[in-house]
C-alpha positions in Angstrom: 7.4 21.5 -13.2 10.7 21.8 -11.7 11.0 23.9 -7.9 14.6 25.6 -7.4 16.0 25.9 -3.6 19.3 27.4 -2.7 20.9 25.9 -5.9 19.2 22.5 -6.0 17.3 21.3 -8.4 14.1 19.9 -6.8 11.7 17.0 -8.8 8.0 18.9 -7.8 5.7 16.8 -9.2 5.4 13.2 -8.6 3.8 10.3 -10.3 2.2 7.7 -9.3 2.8 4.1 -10.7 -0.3 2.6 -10.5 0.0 -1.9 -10.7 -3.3 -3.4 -10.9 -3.3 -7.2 -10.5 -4.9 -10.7 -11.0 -3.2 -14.1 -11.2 0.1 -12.6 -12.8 2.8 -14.0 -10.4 5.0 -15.5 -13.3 5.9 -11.6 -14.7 5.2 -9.7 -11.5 8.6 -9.6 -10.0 10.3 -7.9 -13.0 7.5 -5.3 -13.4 7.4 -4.4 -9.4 11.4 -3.9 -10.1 11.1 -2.3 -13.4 9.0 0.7 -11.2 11.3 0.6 -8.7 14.4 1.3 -11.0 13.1 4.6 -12.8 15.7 7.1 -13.2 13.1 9.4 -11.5 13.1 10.4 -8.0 9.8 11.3 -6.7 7.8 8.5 -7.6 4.9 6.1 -5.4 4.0 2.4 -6.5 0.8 1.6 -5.9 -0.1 -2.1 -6.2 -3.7 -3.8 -5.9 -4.4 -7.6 -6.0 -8.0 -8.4 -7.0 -8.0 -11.2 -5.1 -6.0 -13.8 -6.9 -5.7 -17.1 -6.3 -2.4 -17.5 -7.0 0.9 -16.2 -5.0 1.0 -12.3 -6.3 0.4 -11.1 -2.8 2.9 -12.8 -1.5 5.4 -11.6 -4.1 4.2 -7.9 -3.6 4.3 -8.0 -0.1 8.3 -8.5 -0.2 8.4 -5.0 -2.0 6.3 -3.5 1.1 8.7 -1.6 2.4 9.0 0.4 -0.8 5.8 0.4 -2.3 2.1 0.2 -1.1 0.2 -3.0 -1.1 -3.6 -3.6 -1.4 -5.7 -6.6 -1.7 -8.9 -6.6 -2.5 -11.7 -8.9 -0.8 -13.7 -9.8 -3.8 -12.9 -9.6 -7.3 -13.6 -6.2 -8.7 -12.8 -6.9 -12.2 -9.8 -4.8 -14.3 -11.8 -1.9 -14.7 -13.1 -1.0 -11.1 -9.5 -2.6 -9.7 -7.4 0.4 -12.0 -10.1 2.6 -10.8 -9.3 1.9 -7.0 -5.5 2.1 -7.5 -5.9 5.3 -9.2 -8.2 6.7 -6.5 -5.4 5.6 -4.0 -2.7 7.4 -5.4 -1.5 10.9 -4.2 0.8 11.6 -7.7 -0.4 14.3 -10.0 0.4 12.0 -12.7 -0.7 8.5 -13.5 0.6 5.2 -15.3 -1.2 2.3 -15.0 1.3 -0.7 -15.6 -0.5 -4.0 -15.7 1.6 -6.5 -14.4 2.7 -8.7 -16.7 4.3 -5.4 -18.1 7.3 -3.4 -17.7 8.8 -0.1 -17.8 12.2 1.3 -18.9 14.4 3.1 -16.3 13.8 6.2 -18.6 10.0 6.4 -18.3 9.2 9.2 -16.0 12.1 11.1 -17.0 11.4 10.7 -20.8 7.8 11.7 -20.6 7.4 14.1 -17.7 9.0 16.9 -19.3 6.5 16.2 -22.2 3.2 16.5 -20.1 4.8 19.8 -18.1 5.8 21.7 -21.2 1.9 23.2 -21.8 -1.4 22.7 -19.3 -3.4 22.2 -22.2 -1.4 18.3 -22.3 -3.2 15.8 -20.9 -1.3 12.4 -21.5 2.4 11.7 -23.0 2.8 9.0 -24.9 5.9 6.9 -25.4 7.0 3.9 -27.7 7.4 0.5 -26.8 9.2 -2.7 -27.7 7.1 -6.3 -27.5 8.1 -9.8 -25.7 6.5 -13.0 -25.2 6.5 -15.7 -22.9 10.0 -16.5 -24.2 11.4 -13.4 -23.4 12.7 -12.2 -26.7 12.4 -8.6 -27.3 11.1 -7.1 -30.6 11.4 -3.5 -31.8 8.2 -1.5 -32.6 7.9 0.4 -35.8 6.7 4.1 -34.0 3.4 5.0 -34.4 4.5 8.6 -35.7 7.3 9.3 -37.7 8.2 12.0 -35.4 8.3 13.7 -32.2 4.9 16.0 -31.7 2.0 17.5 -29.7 -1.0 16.8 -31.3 -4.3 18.5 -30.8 -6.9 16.3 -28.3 -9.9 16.3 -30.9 -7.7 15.2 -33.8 -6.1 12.7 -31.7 -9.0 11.3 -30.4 -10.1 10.3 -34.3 -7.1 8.5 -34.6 -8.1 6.7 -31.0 -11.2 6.0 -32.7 -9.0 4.0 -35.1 -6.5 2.2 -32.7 -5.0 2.8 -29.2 -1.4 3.0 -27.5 -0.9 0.6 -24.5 -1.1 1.6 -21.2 2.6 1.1 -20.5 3.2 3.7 -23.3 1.5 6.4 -21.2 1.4 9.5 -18.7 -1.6 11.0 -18.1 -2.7 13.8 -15.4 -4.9 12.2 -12.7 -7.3 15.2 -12.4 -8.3 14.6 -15.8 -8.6 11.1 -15.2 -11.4 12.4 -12.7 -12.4 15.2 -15.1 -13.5 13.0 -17.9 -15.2 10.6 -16.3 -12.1 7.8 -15.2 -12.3 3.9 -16.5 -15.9 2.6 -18.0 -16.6 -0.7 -15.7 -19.2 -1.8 -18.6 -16.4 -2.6 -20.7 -13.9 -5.0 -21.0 -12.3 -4.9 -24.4 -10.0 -1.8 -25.8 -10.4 -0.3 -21.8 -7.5 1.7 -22.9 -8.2 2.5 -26.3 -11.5 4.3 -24.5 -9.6 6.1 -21.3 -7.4 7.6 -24.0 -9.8 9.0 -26.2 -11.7 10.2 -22.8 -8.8 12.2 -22.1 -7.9 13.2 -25.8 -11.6 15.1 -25.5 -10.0 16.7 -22.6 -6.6 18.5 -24.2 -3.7 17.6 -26.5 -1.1 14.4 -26.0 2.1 14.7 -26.8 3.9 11.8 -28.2 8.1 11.1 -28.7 9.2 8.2 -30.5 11.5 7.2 -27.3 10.8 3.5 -26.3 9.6 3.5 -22.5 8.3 0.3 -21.6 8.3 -3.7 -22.9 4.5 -5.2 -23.4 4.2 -8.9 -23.0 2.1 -11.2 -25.3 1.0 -14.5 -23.9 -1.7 -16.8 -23.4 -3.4 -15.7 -20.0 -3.5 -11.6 -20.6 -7.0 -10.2 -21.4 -6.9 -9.7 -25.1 -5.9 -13.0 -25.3 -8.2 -14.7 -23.3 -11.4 -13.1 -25.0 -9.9 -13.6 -28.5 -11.1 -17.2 -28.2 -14.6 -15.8 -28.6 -16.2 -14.0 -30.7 -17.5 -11.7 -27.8 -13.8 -10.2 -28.1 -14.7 -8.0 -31.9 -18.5 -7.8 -30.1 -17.3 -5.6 -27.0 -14.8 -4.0 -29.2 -17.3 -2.6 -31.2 -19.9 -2.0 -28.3 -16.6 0.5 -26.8 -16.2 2.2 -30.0 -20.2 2.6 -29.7 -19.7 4.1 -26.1 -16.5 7.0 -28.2 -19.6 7.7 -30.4 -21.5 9.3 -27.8 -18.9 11.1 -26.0 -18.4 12.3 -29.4 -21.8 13.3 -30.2 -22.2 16.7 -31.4 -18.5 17.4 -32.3 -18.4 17.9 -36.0 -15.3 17.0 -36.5 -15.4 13.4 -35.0 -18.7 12.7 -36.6 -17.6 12.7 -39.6 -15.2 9.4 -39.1 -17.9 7.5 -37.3 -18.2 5.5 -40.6 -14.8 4.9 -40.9 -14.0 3.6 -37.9 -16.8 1.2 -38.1 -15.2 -0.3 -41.3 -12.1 0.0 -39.2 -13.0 -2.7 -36.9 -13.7 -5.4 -40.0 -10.0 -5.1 -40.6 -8.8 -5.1 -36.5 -11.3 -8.8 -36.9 -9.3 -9.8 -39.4 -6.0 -9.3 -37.8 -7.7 -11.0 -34.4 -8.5 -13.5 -37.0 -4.9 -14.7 -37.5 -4.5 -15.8 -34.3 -7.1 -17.8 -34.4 -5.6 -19.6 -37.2 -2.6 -20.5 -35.3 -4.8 -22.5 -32.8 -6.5 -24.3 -35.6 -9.9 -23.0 -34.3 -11.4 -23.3 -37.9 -15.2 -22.6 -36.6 -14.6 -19.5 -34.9 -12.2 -18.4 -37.6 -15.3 -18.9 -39.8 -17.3 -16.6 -37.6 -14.7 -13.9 -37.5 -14.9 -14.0 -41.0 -18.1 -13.3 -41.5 -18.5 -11.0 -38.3 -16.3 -9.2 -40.4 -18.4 -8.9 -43.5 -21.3 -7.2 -40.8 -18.9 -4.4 -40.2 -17.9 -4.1 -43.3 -19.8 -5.5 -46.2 -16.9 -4.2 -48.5 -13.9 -6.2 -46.3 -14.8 -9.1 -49.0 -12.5 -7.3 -51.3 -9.9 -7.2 -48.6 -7.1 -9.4 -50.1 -6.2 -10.6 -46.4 -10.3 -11.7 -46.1 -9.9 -13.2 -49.7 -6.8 -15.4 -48.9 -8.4 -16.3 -45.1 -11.4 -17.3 -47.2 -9.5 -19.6 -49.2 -8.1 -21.0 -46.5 -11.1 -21.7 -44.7 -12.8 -23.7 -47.7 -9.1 -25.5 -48.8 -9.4 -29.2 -48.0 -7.9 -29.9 -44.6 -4.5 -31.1 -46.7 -3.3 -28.1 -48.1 -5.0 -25.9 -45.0 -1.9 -26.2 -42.6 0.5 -25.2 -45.5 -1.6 -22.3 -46.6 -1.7 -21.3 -42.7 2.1 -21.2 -42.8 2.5 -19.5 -45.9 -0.1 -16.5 -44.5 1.1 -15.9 -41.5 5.0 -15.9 -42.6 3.5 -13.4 -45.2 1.6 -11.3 -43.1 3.8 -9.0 -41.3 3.2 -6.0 -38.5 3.1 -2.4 -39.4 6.7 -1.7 -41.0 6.0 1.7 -41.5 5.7 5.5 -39.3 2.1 7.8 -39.5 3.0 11.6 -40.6 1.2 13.2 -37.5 -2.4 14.7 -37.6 -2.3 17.8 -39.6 -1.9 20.9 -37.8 0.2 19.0 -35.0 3.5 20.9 -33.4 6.9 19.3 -34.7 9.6 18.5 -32.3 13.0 19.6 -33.7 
């Protein structure tokens, strides 16, 4: 929302860019500076260190003079330490960046205008690109094939499905509060579960404008419980925990099947991974974790040629695991929106 004064154009609402932290001081300098550089003015970083043991405070502490610094004495854990940065923020609008992330200069100014244009919005979501240890960037087929406000109920099926990242968001801090804020029992798709939280709360309205650069590697969270099979275990118990929010709402009960079947397939892409580290027993469990979600994935032709691979002789496995993963490509195409959803010219 936008106040005038004597001619001037004055930025009323401000957001609050929220950096919750532990052990990331390889990425954190170029996420602090990619808050700092957003081509909007009214703006607070908030960062919290959950007591690493590495030298994150002392990278956040040279940014002191322009953004707030918090440590924490004991670990809190991801969930309760976004929830504390969150709770220290005075914005009226919220992105949580973890920090091994970053955000384009655009950000606020690209989705702002999105969550102001109707009350009933309760997040804006943008698209991203992808980057690695390496630092090569890679473009992001968009989620939707177009610019759109969708309705929160019919979103929060699709959330039910998959989830947008947290550097891909804006969300309004009161219903942060409103609906509940971040579930400490769970560690796995924390986002995936915040988002349909909110989507139960009022529409989101998405652009296909990239906002922000996510980084694979080796130490972030998804990462570090793919290596057992707990990962596709808590993933599950979090779509258990969208269930009951959902209970009672017609609409959404009526995908609770499908999304179960949904996270047989979301093993088998977790799966691939797992491949590339040659983990061949745990790959085996994957495989037939799937099969409990799903007891139809066996026709999957991804689970048939994973099969095969898994029961080749240990010869012709490593070829085979070349020839899949070359083969076995992201999402190279757009999502019409939800039915009913409002098109952006």
């Amino acid at each position: 929302m936008l106040r005038y004064t004597k001619g001037e154009t004055i930025l009323k609402s401000k957001i609050s860019i929220c950096i919750p932290n532990y052990n990331n001081e390889k990425y954190l300098d170029i996420c602090i500076q990619s808050a700092l550089n957003q081509e909007y003015e009214n703006t607070e970083i908030i960062f919290i260190d959950d007591a690493s043991t590495d030298k994150s405070l002392e990278i956040a502490n040279r940014y002191s003079e322009k953004i707030k610094v918090y440590k924490n004495d004991t670990n809190l854990g991801q969930a309760n330490n976004t929830n504390r940065a969150i709770s220290l923020s005075s914005g009226d609008f919220i992105v949580i960046l973890h920090s091994d992330d970053q955000l384009f200069p655009t950000f606020c100014k690209t989705l702002i205008p999105l969550i102001e244009s109707s009350p009933n919005i309760v997040m804006a979501v943008g698209e991203r690109q992808e980057t690695d240890e390496t630092g090569e960037i890679e473009k992001i087929t968009p989620f939707y094939n177009t610019d759109c406000t969708i309705s929160g109920e019919k979103q929060a099926k699709v959330f039910m499905m998959m989830s947008f990242l947290p550097c891909q968001v804006l969300f309004r801090k009161k219903t942060f509060f409103d609906s509940g804020m971040i579930n400490e029992r769970h560690i796995i798709n924390l986002d995936g579960l915040l988002w349909f939280q909110l989507s139960l709360h009022g529409d989101v309205a998405y652009t296909k404008n990239e906002v922000s650069i996510y980084r694979i590697h080796q130490e972030n969270t998804t990462s570090t419980y793919n290596k057992t099979l707990n990962h596709m275990i808590e993933y599950y118990t979090t779509l258990s925990e969208m269930f009951k929010l959902a209970k009672g709402r017609e609409y959404l009960e009526q995908y609770f099947s499908q999304a179960e079947k949904r996270v047989a397939v979301l093993t088998l892409r977790y799966l691939k991974d797992i491949l590339k580290n040659k983990d061949f027993k745990l790959a085996k469990q994957y495989l037939k974790l799937a099969e409990v979600f799903d007891e139809e994935i066996i026709k999957n032709s991804e689970y048939m040629e994973i099969y095969k691979i898994l029961n080749s002789t240990e010869k012709k496995r490593e070829l085979k695991i070349l020839n899949f993963l070359k083969n076995s490509s992201k999402r190279k195409f757009s999502y019409d929106p939800p039915e009913g959803s409002i098109i952006k010219a």
